[in-house]
C-alpha positions as CSV (number, residue, x, y, z in Angstrom):
1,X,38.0,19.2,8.8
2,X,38.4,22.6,7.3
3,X,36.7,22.4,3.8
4,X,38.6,25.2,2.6
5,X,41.9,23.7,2.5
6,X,40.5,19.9,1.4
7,X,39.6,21.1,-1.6
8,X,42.4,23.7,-2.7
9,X,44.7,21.0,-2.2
10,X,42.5,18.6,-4.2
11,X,42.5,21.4,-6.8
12,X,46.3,21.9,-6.7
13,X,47.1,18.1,-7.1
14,X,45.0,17.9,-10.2
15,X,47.0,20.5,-11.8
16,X,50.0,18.7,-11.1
17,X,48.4,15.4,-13.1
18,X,47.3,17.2,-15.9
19,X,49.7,16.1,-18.9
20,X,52.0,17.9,-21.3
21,X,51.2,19.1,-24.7
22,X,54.0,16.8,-25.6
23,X,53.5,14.2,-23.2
24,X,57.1,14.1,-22.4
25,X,59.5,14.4,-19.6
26,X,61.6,17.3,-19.8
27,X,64.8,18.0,-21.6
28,X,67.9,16.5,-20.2
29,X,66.2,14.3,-18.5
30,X,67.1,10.4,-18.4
31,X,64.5,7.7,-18.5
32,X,61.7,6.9,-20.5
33,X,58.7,9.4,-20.7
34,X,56.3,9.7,-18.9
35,X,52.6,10.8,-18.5
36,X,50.8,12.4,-16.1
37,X,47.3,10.9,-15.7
38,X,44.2,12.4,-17.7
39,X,41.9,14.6,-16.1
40,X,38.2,13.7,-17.9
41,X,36.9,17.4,-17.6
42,X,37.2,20.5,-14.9
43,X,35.2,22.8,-13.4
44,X,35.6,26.8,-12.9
45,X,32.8,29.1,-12.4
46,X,32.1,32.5,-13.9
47,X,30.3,35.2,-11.9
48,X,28.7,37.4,-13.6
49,X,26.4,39.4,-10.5
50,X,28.8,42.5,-8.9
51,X,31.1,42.2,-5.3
52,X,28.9,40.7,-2.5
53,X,28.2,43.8,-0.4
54,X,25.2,43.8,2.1
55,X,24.5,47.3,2.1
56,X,22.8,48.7,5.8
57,X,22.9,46.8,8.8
58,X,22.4,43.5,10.0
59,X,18.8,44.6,10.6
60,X,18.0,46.4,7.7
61,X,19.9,45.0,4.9
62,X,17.8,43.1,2.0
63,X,21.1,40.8,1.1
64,X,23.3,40.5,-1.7
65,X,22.5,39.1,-5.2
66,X,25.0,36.1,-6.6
67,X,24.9,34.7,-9.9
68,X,27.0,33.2,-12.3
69,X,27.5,30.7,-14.5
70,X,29.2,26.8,-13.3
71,X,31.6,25.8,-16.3
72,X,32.1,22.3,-16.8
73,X,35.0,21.6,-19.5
74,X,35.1,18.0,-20.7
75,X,38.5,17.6,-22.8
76,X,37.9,14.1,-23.4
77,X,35.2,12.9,-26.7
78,X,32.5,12.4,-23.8
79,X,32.4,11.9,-20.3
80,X,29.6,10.7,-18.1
81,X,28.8,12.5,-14.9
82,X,26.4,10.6,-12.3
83,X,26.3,13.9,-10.2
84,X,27.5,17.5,-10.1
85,X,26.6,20.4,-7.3
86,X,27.6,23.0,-5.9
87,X,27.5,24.2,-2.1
88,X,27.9,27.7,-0.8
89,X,30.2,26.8,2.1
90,X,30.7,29.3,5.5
91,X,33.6,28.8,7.2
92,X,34.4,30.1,10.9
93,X,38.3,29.1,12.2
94,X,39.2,30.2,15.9
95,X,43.3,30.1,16.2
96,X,42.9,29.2,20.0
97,X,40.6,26.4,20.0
98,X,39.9,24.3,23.4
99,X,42.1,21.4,21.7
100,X,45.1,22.4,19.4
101,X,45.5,19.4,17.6
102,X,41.4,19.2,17.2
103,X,40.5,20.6,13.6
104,X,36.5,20.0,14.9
105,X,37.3,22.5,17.4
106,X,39.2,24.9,15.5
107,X,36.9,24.9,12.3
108,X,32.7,24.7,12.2
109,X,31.9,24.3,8.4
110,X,28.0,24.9,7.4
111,X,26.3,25.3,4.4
112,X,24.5,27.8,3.2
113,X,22.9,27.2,0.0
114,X,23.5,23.7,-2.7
115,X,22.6,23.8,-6.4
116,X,21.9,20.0,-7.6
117,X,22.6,20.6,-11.4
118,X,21.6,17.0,-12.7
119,X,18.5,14.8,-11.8
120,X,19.9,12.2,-13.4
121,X,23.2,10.9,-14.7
122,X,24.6,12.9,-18.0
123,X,26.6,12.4,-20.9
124,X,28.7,16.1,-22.1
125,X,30.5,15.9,-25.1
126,X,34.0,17.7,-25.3
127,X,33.6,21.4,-25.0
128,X,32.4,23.6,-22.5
129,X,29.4,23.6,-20.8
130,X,27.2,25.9,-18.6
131,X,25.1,25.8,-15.8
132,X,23.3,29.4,-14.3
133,X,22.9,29.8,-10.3
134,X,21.6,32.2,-8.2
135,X,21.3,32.7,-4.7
136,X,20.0,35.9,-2.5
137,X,22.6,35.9,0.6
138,X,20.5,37.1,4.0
139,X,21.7,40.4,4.8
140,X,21.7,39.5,8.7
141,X,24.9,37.5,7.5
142,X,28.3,38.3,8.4
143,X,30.9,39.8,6.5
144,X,34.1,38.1,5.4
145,X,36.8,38.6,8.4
146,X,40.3,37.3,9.0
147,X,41.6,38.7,12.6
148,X,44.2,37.4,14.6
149,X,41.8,35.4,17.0
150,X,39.5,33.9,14.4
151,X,38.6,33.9,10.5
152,X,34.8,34.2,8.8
153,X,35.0,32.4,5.2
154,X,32.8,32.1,2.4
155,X,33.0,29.7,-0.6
156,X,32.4,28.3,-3.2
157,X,32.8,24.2,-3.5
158,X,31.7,22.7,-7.0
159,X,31.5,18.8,-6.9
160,X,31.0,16.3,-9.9
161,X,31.0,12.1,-9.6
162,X,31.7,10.5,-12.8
163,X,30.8,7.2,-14.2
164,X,34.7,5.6,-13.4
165,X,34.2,7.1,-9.7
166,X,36.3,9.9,-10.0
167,X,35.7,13.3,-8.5
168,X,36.6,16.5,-10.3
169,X,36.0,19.4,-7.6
170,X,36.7,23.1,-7.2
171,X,36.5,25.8,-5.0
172,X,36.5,29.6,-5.0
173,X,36.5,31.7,-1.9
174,X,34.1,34.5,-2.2
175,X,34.3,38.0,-0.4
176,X,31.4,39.3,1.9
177,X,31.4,42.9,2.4
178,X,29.0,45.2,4.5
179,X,28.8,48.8,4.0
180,X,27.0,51.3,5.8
181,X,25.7,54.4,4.2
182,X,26.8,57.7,5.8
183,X,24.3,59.8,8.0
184,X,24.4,62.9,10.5
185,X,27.2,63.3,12.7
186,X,26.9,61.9,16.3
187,X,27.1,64.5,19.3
188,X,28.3,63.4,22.7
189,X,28.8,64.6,25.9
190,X,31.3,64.2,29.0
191,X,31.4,65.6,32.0
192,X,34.3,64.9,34.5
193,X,33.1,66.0,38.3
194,X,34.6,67.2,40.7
195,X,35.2,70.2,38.6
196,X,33.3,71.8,36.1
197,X,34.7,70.9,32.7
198,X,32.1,69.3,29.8
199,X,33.3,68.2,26.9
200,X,31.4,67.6,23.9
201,X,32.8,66.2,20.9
202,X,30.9,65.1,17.1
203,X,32.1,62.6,15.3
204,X,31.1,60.6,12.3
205,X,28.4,58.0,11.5
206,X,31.1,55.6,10.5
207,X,34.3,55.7,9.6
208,X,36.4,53.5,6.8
209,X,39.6,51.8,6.8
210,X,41.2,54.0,4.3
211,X,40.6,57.9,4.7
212,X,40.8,60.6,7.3
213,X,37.7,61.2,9.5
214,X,37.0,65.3,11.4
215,X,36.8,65.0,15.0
216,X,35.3,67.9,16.6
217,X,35.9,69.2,20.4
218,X,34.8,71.9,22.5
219,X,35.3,72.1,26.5
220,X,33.1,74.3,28.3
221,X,33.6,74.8,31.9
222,X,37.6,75.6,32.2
223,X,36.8,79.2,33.9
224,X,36.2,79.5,38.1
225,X,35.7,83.2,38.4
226,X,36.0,85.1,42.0
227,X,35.6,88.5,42.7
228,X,39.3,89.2,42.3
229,X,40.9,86.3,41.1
230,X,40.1,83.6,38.7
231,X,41.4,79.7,38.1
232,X,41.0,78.0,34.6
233,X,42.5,75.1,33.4
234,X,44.2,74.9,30.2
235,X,45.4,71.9,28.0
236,X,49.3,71.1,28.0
237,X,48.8,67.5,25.5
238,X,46.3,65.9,23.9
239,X,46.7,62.5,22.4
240,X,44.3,59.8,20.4
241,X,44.0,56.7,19.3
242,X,41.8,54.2,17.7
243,X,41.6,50.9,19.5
244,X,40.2,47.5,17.8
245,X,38.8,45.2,20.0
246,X,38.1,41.3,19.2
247,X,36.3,38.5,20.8
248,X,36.1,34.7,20.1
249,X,34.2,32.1,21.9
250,X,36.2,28.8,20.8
251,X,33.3,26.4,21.1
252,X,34.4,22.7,21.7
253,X,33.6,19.5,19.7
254,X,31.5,17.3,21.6
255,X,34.7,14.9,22.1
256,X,36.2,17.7,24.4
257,X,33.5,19.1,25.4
258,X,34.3,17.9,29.1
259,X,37.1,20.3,28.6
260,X,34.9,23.6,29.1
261,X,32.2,22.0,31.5
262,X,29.9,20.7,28.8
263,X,28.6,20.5,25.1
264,X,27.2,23.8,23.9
265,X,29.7,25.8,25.8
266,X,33.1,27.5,25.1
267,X,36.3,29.4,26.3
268,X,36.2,33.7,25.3
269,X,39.3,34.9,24.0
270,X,39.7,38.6,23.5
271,X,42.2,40.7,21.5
272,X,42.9,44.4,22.0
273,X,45.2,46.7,19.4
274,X,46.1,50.1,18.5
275,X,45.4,50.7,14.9
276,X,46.1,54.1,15.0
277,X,47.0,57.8,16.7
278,X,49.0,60.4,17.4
279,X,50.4,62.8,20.5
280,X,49.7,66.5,20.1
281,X,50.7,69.3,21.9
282,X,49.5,72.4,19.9
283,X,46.0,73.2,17.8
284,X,43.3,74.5,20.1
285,X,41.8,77.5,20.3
286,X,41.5,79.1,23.8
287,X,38.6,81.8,25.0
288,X,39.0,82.3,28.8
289,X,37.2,86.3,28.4
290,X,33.9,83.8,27.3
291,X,31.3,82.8,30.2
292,X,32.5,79.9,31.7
293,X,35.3,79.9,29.4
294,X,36.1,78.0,26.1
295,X,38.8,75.5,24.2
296,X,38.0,73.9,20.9
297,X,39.5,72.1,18.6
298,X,39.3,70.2,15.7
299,X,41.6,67.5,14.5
300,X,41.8,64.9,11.3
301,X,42.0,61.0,12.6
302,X,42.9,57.8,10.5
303,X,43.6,54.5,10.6
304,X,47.1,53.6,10.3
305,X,48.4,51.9,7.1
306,X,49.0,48.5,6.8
307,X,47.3,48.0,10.3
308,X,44.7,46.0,7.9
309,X,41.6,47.0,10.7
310,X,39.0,44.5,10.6
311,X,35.3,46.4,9.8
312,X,32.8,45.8,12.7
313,X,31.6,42.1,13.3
314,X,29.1,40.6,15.2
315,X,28.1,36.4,14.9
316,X,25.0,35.0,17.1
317,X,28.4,32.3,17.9
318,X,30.2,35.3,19.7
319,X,32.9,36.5,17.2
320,X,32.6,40.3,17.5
321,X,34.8,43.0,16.3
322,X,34.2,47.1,17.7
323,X,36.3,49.7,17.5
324,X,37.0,53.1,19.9
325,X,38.1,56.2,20.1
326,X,40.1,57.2,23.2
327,X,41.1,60.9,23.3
328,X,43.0,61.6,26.7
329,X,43.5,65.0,27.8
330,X,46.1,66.5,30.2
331,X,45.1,69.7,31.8
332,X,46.7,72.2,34.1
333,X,45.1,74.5,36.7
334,X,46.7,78.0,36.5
335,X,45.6,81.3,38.8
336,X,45.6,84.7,37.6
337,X,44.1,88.1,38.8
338,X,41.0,89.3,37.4
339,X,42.5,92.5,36.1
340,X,46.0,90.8,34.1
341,X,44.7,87.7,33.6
342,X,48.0,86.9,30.9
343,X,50.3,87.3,34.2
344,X,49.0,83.3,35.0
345,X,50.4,81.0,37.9
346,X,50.3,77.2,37.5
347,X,48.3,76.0,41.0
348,X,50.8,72.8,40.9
349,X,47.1,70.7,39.6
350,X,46.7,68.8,37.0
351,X,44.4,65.8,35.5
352,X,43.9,63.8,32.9
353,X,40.5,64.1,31.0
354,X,39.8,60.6,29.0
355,X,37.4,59.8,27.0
356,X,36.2,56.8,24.3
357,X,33.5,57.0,21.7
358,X,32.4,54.2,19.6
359,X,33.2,54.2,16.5
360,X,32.2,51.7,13.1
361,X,34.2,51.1,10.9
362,X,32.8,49.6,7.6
363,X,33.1,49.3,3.9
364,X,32.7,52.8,1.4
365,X,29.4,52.3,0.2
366,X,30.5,54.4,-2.8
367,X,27.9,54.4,-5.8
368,X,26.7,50.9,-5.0
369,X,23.0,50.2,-5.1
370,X,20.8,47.4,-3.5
371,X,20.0,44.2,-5.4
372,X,16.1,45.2,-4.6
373,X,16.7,48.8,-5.7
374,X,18.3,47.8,-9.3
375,X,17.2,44.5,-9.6
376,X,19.3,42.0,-12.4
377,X,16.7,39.1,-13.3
378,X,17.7,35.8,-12.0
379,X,18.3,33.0,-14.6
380,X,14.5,31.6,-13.3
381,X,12.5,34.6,-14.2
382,X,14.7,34.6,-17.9
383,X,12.2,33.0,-20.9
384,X,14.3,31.0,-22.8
385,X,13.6,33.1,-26.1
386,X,13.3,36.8,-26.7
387,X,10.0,38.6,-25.9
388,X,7.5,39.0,-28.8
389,X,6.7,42.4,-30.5
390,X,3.0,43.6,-30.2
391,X,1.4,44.2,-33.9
392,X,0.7,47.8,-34.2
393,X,-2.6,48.4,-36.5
394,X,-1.9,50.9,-39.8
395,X,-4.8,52.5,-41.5
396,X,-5.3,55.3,-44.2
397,X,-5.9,59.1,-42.9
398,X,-9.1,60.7,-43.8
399,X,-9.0,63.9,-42.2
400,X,-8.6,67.8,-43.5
401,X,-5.4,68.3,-45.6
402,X,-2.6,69.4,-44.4
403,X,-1.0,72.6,-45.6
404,X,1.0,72.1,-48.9
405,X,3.1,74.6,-50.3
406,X,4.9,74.1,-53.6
407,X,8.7,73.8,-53.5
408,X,9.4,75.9,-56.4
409,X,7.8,79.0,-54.2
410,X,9.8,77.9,-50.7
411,X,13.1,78.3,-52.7
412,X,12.2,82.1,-53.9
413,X,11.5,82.3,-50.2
414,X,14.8,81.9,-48.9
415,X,16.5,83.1,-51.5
């Protein structure tokens, strides 16, 4: 059963009991009044630790920090609570499971963390009460996704039993980002034999799913020189574009397991789009007088709004997100003499040069900082009262006198 939406719609039908101030149906309407049944107490929780954002890779990151504060609100005189707790709940859908009307297949719940808050049944007065948490999320987690193949969810689910059997829950989804901080630009090289042409292009580190990113490109390679006559090739259209690639591995239950040739196994789904790119025919420099010859270029790519690009994923379960960068390249051969090379002849060849690169595509890391580089203390390492002042020894001074001079005489001075 998907957890998520159990409890959001518990949540939502115990809004709809809670009663009127005035206890009352609503005007104009016929019929005796009537009230909606008493909720005892609810639950919200307060964070109080900054966004959830593993900062490095999966490898490298030290986690995330979460902390914050579990509310309980009893608006009755008293109620008693024979439990409350809390799981942090991770959630992965896939929306092409083995069997459709299966929610086991669709949706694998597991827990990540629970916070038992009572040992022991409790009585709360009315009022508001609080209970810290912490928890240190693994950094080798994944982020939060929601692609068109399958989602990655993380959550919140607070739980407490009263003494009359009744269950007050709720639930709050919580965002996983990662971010990757920026480094030195990647060089790489293609070559594309038969002929001579290389192609080297530098890109980015990473890239982000708002922003433009510098794509740099030289081809060496598009002169063939003879003793009286010379070939070159030269570029007629260039176009890019950034392609997002998703896979899913819907595992089956272990009731249709048969379905995909045994339990552990699955079924890989895969998802290709464009999420952004653009056809150019102009903005290259060309240098056919250098050795070899020469065309560069440099050109601004993006991601396309409202493409909402999902940042690069990878699960041990096989959910994976990448992303590419296909540049394609049509080029013409032309023929010229050695002494006017601008008099040029197209040959009637032509290919087309194409290329990918991969590119990842994460979070800004902006200003953030590592929990383990700027540390908040968790609520177990607080004292409960404020740290003591060390007494500080006073005693009389016994040394030379200092120099005195009379007040009278520093007026006359500055006067």
């Amino acid at each position: 059963m998907d957890i998520f939406h159990h409890h959001h719609h518990h949540k939502e039908h115990s809004k709809e009991k809670r009663p009127s101030l005035s206890g009352k149906s609503g005007p104009g309407r016929k019929g005796s009044p009537k009230v909606a049944e008493t909720v005892p107490a609810k639950l919200d929780v307060v964070m109080e630790s900054p966004p959830l954002v593993f900062y490095g890779d999966a490898t490298h990151s030290t986690g995330a920090l979460l902390s914050g504060q579990l509310s309980l609100t009893v608006a009755e005189p008293e109620v008693k609570l024979q439990t409350m707790e809390m799981q942090m709940l991770a959630t992965c859908t896939t929306k092409k499971p083995v069997d459709k009307n299966c929610p086991d297949c669709s949706t694998k719940t597991n827990e990540v963390y629970q916070w038992a808050f009572l040992t022991e049944p409790a009585v709360f007065k009315k009022g508001t009460h609080s209970f810290p948490f912490s928890y240190l999320m693994p950094g080798h987690y994944p982020a939060t996704s929601d692609g068109r193949l399958g989602t990655i969810e993380y959550s919140l689910s607070a739980r407490a039993l009263t003494s009359c059997s009744e269950i007050i829950s709720f639930t709050r989804p919580l965002k996983v980002q990662r971010a990757l901080q920026p480094g030195n630009d990647k060089t790489s090289i293609r070559i594309f034999p038969p002929t001579q042409l290389a192609a080297t292009v530098v890109l980015p580190p990473v890239i982000h799913p708002i922003g433009e990113f510098p794509v740099q490109m030289r081809i060496d390679g598009c002169v063939d020189r003879g003793k009286e006559t010379q070939t070159h090739w030269s570029i007629k259209k260039m176009n890019w574009r950034i392609d997002e690639r998703t896979k899913v591995i819907s595992a089956a239950c272990p009731k249709h397991a048969h379905k995909v040739g045994g339990e552990g196994k699955g079924v890989l789904h895969q998802d290709n789009r464009v999420i952004g790119g653009e056809d150019m025919k102009n903005g290259w420099k060309t240098d056919f007088d250098s050795p070899g010859g020469l065309i560069e270029m440099e050109f601004m790519a993006s991601i396309k709004p409202g493409s909402n690009p999902l940042c690069d994923v990878e699960t041990p379960t096989g959910f994976t997100v990448t992303h590419n960068l296909v540049i394609e390249l049509i080029v013409a051969e032309e023929y010229c003499t050695n002494k006017n090379t601008k008099l040029v002849t197209p040959t009637g060849t032509a290919r087309v040069l194409r290329m990918q690169f991969t590119l990842v595509l994460t979070e800004r890391s902006g200003m953030g900082i590592s929990w383990d580089e700027e540390t908040p203390p968790t609520y177990e390492d607080v004292p409960t009262s404020p740290p003591g002042y060390q007494k500080m020894g006073m005693e009389d001074y016994n040394g030379e006198p200092f120099p005195y001079e009379e007040l009278d005489s520093m007026r006359r001075g500055s006067a």
